[in-house]
C-alpha positions in Angstrom: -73.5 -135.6 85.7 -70.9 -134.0 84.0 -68.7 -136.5 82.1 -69.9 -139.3 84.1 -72.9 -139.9 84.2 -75.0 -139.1 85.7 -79.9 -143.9 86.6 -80.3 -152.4 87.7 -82.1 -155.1 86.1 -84.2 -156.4 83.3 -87.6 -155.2 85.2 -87.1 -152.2 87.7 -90.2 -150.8 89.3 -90.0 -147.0 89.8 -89.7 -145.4 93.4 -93.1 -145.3 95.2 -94.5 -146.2 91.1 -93.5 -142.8 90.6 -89.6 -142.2 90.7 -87.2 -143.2 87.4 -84.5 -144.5 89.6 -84.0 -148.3 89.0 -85.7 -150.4 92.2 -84.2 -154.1 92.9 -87.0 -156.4 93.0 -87.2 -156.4 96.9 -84.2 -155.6 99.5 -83.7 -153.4 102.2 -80.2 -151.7 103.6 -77.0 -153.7 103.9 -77.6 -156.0 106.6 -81.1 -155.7 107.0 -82.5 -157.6 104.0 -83.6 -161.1 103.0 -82.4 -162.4 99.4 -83.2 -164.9 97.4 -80.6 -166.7 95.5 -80.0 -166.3 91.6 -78.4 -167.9 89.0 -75.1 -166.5 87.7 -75.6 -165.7 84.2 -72.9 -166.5 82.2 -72.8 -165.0 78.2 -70.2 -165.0 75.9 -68.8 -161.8 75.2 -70.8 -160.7 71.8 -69.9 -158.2 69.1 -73.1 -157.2 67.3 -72.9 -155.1 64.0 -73.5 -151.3 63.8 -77.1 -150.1 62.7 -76.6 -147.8 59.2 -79.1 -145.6 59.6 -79.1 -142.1 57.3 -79.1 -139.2 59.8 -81.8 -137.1 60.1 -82.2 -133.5 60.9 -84.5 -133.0 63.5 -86.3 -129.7 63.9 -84.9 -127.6 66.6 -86.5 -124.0 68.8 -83.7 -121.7 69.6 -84.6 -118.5 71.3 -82.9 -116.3 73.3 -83.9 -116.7 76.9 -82.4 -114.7 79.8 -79.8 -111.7 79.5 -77.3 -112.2 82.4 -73.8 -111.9 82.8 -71.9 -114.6 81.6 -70.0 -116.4 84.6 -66.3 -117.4 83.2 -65.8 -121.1 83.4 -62.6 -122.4 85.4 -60.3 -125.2 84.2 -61.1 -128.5 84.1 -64.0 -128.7 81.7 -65.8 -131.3 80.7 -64.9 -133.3 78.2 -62.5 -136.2 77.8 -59.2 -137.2 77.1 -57.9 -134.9 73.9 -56.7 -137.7 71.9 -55.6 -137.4 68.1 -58.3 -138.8 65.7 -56.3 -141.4 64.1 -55.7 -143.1 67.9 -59.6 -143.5 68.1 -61.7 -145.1 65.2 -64.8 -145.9 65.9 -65.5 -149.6 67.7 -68.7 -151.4 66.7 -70.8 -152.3 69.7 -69.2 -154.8 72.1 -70.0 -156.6 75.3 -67.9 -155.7 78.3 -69.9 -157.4 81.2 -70.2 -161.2 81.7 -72.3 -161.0 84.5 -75.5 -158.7 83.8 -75.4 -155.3 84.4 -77.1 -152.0 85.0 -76.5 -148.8 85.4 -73.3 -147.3 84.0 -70.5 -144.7 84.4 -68.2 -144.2 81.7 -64.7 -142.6 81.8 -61.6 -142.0 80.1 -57.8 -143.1 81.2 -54.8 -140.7 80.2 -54.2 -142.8 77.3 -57.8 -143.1 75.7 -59.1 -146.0 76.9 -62.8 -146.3 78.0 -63.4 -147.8 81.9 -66.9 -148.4 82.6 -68.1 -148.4 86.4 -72.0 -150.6 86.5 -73.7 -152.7 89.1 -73.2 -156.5 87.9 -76.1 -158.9 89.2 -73.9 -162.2 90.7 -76.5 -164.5 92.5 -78.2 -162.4 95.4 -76.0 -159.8 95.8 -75.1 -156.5 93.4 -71.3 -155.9 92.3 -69.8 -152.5 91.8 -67.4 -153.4 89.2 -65.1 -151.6 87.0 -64.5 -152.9 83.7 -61.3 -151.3 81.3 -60.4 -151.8 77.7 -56.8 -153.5 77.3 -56.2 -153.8 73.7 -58.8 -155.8 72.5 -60.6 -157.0 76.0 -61.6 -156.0 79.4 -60.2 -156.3 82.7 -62.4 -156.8 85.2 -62.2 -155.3 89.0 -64.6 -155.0 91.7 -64.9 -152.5 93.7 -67.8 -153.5 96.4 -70.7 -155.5 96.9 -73.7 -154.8 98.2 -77.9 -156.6 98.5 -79.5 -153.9 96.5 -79.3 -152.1 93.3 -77.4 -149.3 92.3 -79.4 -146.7 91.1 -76.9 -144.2 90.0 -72.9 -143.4 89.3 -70.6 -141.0 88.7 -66.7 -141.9 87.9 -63.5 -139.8 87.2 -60.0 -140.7 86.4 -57.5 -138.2 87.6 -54.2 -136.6 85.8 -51.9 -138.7 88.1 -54.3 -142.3 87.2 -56.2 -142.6 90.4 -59.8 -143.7 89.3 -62.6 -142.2 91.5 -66.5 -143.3 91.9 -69.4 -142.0 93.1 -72.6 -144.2 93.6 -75.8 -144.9 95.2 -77.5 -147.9 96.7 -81.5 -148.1 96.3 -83.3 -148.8 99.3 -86.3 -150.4 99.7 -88.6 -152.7 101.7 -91.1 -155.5 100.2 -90.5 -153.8 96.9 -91.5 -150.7 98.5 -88.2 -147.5 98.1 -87.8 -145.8 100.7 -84.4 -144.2 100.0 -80.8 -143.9 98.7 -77.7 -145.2 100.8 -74.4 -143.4 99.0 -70.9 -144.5 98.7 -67.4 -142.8 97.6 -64.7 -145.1 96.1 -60.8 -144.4 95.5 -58.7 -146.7 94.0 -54.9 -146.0 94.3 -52.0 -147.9 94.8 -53.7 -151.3 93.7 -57.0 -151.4 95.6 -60.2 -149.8 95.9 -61.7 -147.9 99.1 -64.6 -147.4 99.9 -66.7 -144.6 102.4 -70.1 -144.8 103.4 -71.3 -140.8 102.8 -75.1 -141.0 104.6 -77.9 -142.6 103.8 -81.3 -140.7 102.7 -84.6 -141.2 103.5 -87.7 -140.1 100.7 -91.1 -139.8 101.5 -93.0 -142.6 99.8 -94.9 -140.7 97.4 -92.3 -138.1 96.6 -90.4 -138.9 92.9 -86.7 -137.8 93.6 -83.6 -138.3 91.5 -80.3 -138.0 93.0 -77.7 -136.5 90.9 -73.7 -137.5 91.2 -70.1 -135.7 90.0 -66.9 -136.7 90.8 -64.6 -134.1 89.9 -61.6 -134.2 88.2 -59.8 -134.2 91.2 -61.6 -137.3 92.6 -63.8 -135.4 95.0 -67.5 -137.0 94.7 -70.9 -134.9 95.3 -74.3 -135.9 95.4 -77.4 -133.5 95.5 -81.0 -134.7 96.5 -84.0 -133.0 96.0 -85.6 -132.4 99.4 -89.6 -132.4 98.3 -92.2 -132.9 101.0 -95.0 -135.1 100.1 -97.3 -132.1 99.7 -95.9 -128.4 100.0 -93.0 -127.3 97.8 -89.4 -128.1 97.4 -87.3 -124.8 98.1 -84.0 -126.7 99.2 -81.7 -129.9 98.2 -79.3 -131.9 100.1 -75.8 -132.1 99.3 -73.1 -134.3 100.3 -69.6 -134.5 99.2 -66.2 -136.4 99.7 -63.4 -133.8 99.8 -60.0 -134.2 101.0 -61.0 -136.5 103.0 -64.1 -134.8 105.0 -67.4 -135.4 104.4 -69.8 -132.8 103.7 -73.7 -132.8 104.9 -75.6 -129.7 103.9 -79.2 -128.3 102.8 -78.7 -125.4 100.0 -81.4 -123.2 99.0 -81.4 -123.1 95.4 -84.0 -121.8 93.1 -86.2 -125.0 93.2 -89.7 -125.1 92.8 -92.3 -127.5 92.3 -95.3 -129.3 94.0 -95.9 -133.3 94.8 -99.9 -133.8 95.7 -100.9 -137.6 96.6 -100.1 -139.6 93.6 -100.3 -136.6 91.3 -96.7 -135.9 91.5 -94.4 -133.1 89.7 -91.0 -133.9 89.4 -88.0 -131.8 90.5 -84.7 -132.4 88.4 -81.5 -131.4 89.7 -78.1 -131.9 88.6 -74.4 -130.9 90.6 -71.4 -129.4 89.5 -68.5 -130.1 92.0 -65.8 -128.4 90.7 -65.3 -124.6 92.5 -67.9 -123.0 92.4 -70.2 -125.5 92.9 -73.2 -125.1 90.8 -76.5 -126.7 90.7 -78.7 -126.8 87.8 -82.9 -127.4 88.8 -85.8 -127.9 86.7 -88.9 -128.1 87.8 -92.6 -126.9 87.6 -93.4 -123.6 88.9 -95.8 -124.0 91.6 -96.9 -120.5 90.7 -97.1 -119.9 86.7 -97.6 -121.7 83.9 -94.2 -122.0 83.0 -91.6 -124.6 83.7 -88.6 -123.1 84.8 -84.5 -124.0 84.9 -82.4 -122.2 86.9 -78.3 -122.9 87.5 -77.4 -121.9 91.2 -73.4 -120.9 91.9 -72.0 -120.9 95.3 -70.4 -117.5 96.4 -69.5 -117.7 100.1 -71.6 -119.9 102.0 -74.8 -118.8 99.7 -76.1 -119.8 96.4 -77.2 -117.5 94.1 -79.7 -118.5 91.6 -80.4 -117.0 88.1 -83.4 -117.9 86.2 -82.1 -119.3 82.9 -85.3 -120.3 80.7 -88.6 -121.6 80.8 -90.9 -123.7 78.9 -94.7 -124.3 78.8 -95.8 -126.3 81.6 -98.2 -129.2 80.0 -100.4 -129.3 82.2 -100.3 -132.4 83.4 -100.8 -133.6 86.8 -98.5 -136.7 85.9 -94.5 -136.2 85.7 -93.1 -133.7 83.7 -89.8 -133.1 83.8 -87.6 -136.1 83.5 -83.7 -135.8 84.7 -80.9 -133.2 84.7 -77.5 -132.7 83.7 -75.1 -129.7 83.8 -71.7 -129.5 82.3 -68.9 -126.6 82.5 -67.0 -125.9 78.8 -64.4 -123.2 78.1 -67.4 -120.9 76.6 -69.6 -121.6 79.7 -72.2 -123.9 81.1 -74.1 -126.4 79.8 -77.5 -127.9 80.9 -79.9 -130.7 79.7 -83.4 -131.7 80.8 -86.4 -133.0 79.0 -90.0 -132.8 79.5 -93.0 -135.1 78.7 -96.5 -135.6 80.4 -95.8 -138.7 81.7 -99.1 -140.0 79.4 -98.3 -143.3 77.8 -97.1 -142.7 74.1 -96.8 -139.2 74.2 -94.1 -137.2 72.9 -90.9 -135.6 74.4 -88.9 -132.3 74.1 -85.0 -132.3 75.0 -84.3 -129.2 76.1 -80.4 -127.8 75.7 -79.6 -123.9 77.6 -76.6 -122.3 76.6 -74.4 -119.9 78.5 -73.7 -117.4 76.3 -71.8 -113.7 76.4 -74.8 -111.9 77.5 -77.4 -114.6 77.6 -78.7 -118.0 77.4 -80.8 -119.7 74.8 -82.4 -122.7 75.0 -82.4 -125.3 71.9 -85.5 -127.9 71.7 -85.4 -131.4 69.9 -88.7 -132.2 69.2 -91.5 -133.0 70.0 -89.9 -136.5 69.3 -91.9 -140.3 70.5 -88.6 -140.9 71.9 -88.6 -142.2 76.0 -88.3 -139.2 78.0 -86.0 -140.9 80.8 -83.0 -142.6 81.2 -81.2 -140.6 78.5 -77.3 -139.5 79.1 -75.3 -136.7 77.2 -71.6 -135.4 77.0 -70.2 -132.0 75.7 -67.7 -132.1 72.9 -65.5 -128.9 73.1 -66.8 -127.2 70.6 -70.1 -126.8 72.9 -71.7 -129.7 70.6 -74.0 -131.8 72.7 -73.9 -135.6 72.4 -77.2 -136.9 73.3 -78.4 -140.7 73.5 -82.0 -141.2 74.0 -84.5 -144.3 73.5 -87.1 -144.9 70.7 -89.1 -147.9 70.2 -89.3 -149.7 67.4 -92.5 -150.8 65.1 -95.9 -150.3 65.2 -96.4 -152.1 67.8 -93.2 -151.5 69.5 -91.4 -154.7 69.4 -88.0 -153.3 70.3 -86.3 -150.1 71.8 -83.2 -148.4 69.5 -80.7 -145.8 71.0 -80.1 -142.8 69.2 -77.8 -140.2 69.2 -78.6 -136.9 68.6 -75.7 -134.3 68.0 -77.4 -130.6 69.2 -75.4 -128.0 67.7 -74.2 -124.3 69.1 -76.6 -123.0 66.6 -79.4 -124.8 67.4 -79.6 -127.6 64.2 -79.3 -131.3 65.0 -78.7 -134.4 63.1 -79.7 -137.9 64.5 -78.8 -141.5 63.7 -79.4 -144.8 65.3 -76.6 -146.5 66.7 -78.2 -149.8 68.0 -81.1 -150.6 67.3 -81.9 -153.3 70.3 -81.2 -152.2 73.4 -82.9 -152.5 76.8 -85.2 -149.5 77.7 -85.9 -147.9 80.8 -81.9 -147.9 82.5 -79.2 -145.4 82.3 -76.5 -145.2 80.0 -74.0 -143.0 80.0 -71.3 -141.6 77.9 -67.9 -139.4 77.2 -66.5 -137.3 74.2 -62.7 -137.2 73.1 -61.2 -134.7 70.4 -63.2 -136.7 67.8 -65.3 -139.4 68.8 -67.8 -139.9 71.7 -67.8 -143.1 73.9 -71.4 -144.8 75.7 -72.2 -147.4 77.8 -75.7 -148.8 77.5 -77.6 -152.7 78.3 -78.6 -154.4 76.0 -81.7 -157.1 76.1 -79.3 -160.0 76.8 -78.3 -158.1 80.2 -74.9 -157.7 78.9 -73.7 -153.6 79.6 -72.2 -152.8 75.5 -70.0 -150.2 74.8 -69.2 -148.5 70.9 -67.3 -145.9 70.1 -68.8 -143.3 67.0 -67.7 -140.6 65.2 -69.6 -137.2 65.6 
């Protein structure tokens, strides 16, 4: 999800009860599907003030992990448009949707500017739309419509202005997933384009998370976990958009992990599209008693995996590893996951693994009561990790806050809130300039909010 995003409505179910991907209430494909109709829900664009909240430093585990040879990172990195300080203060939190929205994909044009991809609830039907700050408001655009949610984005803005998406469509029948159906957009010369890529089918009790990039160039790639109902996942699927040609392919990373009945462990994994492609997977070792991450880089028609680090498996026969998300920096890659039992009110680790000359390490925030899904992160040059996760609020929890934890090179953290009600259990998503970094998130009036905050 590098600089994207990276997973619609007030209530989603989870795939099969088991998958973090946001579910419609009931739909099926495109055409085959019964809806019901919907109000329009029309709110007045609201600024709400930020949260002051002293930051916090949160106790981090750094320890070296794996010595390998460190793979040099190729131009473009990730992180966003280099623009001065002074030409971005930070924006209290403000609504950009009318309509109500879901998950997000955030961006930056060549001049600064945030443009926000989301799915936009209008009636029956589910709006792509891409929303862009012009001086002090939004423009609106959409870019298709479809009779299901969208479950999860990825956006790009080229050097030359063309704006690029990435997206999926959630499938399922009498509230029942049963798969993904995934899209490419272009918008150039005035109007958006859009491609149908494939659709995918997921066993019913498998818990999969598809993972989206668009590169800077505008090409789009998506990678699946392929996980049988009960063996283990060795392979993923991966389908791209580029120049033109769409590609269908199974790799054979380094994945691991088993899915028994309802006892379910979840596979992460998160693509890189620009050359070499590069996968990063997390998952429980069907074998040990460790977890293990791994980032896979294509050399000829192969990928060749290197273990990066490991962490204790819980021992849970619930979910345990909860989303993925690589990134590709001047020093190196990049990768994010976190890791929770699954139990209600238990705590969660965020785990950060850094390339470095002769090895990785892996930094750890937490254990934290902070949700273990739906968080987003973005790189800052420096190799500074920008994370956003959810925490509830009071005891009983009578609201969810986002927080943003900045994770260090060297392993130390500091945290702050930066809203403190927000809606829980959907994506946000976010992007870092010179100074500041940018995030999309929902808040409880449906309305998709963006700010803008200093590191």
């Amino acid at each position: 999800m590098s600089a994207r995003s990276s997973r619609l409505l007030a209530t989603i179910p989870l795939l099969a009860a088991c998958s973090a991907d946001p579910v419609p209430p009931a739909d099926a494909g495109r055409t085959d599907v019964t809806v019901v109709d919907a109000p329009v829900i029309d709110v007045p664009v609201i600024d709400v003030p930020v949260v002051d909240v002293p930051v916090i430093d949160v106790p981090v585990i750094d320890r070296p992990v794996v010595d390998v040879a460190r793979v040099d990172a190729p131009m473009p990195v990730d992180v966003g448009v280099d623009v001065p300080p002074a030409d971005v203060p930070p924006l209290p939190p403000g609504r950009v949707s009318v309509e109500m929205g879901g998950t997000t994909a955030i961006a930056l044009d060549r001049d600064g500017q945030p443009s926000i991809a989301y799915g936009s609830q209008q009636g029956a039907m589910v709006r792509v739309v891409v929303s862009t700050r012009a001086g002090t408001g939004w423009t609106h655009e959409t870019v298709d419509t479809l009779p299901t949610a969208v479950s999860r984005m990825g956006y790009t803005i080229d050097p030359e202005g063309a704006r690029h998406l990435g997206y999926a469509q959630y499938l399922s029948r009498s509230g029942v997933g049963y798969g993904f159906r995934f899209f490419a957009a272009t918008r150039a010369a005035g109007a958006w384009t859009t491609r149908l890529l494939a659709d995918h089918s997921v066993n019913h009790n498998t818990s999969v998370r598809p993972d989206i990039h668009v590169t800077a160039a505008g090409a789009v790639h998506v990678v699946v976990p392929l996980t049988p109902a009960t063996g283990i996942a060795s392979r993923v699927r991966h389908l791209a958009l580029e120049g033109g040609a769409v590609v269908d392919e199974e790799l054979a990373p380094r994945v691991s992990g088993s899915s028994f009945g309802v006892a379910i462990g979840r596979i992460a994994a998160a693509i890189h599209g620009d050359a070499p492609l590069t996968l990063f997977t997390v998952a429980d070792d069907g074998s040990g008693s460790d977890t293990v991450a791994h980032l896979s880089t294509r050399s000829g028609s192969a990928m060749v995996a290197t273990a990066i680090g490991s962490f204790p498996d819980l021992g849970s026969s619930l979910t345990e590893v909860w989303g993925a998300d690589v990134f590709r920096l001047a020093s190196g890659y990049v990768t994010v996951t976190a890791d929770a039992s699954g139990r209600f009110g238990d705590t969660t680790r965020y785990r950060v693994f850094r390339q470095g000359a002769a090895a990785w390490t892996m930094n750890t925030v937490g254990p934290v009561r902070y949700a273990s899904d739906n968080w987003c992160a973005a790189p800052f040059a420096d190799g500074t990790i920008a994370l956003f996760v959810y925490a509830g609020v009071g005891m009983p929890v009578t609201a969810t806050e986002l927080r943003l934890i900045l994770v260090r090179p060297d392993g130390t953290s500091a945290e702050r809130s930066v809203d403190a009600n927000v809606e829980g259990g959907l994506f946000c998503s976010a992007v870092t300039d010179a100074s500041t970094v940018h995030v999309a998130y929902r808040k409880p009036d449906g309305g998709i909010y963006y700010q803008r905050l200093p590191r």
